[in-house]
N, C-alpha and C positions, 0 to 999 in steps of 0.2 A: 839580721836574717830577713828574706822575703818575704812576702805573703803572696800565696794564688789566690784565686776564686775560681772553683771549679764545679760546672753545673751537671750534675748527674741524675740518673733517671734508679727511681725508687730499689726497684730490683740491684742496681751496682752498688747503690750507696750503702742496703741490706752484705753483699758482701764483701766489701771494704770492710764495715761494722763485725762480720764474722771472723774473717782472716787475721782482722790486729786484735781482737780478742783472742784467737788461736794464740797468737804466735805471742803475747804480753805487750805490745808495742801498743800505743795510740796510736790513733787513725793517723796524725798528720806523718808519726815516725815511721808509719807503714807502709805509707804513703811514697815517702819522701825514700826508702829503703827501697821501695817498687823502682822509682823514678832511675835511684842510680845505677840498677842491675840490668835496667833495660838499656841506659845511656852507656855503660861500659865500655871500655876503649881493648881491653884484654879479656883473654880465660880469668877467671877467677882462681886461685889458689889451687882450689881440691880436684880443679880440673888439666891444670898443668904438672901437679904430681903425679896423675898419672900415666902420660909416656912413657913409656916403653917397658909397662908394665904388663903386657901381653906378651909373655916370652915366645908362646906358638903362635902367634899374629903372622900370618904370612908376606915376603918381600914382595915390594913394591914390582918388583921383577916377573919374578911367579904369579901375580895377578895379571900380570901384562898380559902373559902368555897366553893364559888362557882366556884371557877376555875376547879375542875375534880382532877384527879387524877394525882398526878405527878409522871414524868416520867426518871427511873432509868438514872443516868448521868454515864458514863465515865469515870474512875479514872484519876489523871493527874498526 
């Protein structure tokens, strides 16, 4: 396993110190749990279960409509 070193100013280091006390985790595991949720490649679990779980969610169609007229984009 790695080691960082990472220099932080009092006030951040206070809540890093709060947060992995919240949550039971040490600092480095809280750390290191921040580190992967932000690096993440996908939704998370609890967020891909929810699809299509808004039965009155309105079609993509029906938004169209009445959204106006869309507006010439910019080549890229």
């Amino acid at each position: 396993m790695a080691q960082v070193t990472l220099y932080l100013d009092g006030e951040t280091v206070e809540r890093v110190r709060r947060a992995a006390r919240a949550s039971g985790l040490s600092q480095s595991r809280w750390l290191a749990q921040l580190v992967r949720e932000k690096t993440a490649r996908e939704w998370p679990a609890v967020v891909r279960e929810m699809a299509g779980s808004w039965g009155d969610f309105s079609e993509a169609e029906e938004i169209r409509r009445t959204a106006g007229k869309e507006v010439a984009r910019e080549p890229l």
